[in-house]
N, C-alpha and C positions, 0 to 999 in steps of 0.2 A: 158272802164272806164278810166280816168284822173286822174290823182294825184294831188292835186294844195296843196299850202301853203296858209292858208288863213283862216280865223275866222270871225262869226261873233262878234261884238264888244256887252258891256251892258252899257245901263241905264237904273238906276233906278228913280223913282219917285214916291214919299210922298208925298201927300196933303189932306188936310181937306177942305170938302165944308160944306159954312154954309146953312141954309136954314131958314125958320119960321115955328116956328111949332105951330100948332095949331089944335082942335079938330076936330080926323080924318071925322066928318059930314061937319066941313067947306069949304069953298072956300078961305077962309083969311091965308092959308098956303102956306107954299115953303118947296116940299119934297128936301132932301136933297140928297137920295139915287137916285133916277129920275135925278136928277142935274148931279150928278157923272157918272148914268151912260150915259146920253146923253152926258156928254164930253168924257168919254171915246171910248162910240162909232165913234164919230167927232175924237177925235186923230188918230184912228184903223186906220179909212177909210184913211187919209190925212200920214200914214207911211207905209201903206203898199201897197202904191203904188211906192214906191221904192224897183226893186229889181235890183239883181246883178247876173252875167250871171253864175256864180260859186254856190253862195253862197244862191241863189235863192232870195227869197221873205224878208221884215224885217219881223219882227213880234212882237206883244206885247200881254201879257199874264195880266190879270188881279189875283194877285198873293194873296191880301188881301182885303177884301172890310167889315169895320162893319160901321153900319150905324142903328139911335137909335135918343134917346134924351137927351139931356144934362143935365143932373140931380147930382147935388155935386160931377162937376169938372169930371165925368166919363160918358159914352154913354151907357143908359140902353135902354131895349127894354118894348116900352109903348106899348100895342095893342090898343088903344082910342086914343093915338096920333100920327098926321103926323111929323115924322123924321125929325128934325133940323141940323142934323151931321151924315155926312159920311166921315170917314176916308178910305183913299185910297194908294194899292202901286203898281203901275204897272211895267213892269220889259219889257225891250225894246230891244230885239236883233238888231241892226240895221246891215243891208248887204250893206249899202249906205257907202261909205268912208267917205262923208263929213255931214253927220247926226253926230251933235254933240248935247248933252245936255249944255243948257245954265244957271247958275244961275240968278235970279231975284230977 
């Protein structure tokens, strides 16, 4: 066994997808929770393919996920409606040194 000095680093990230929502028999919708989670699949895939020989693998943990319809300013859960809103916060060890989060 090795001793090393060395951590993995965090980011976090918060974001809200929007979607349409519309009656769950339609086609005229955009799940919003589907949205979220195919990007966060697509992120998973594209960081953790960074690893480090110590520190091993990055990793991202999906830490919050509610996801609902926007009904006075708060996200309830319709069972008749397709989800307009998924709030999201994923939490990102990275083992890559130069993986940094970027503000937008």
């Amino acid at each position: 066994m090795n001793i090393a000095n060395c951590h993995k680093g965090l980011i976090e990230i918060e974001f809200m997808v929007h979607g349409k929502a519309a009656h769950s028999a339609s086609y005229k919708s955009k799940n919003a929770i589907l949205i979220a989670a195919d990007s966060i699949k697509s992120l998973k895939m594209k960081v953790e393919k960074h690893k480090h020989p110590t520190l091993g693998r990055t990793t991202i943990n999906l830490a919050y996920l509610l996801g609902g319809t926007l009904v006075n300013s708060s996200i309830e859960k319709r069972l008749n409606l397709v989800p307009d809103r998924a709030q999201v916060t994923l939490e990102i060890r990275p083992s890559y040194p130069k993986m940094r989060a970027k503000m937008t």
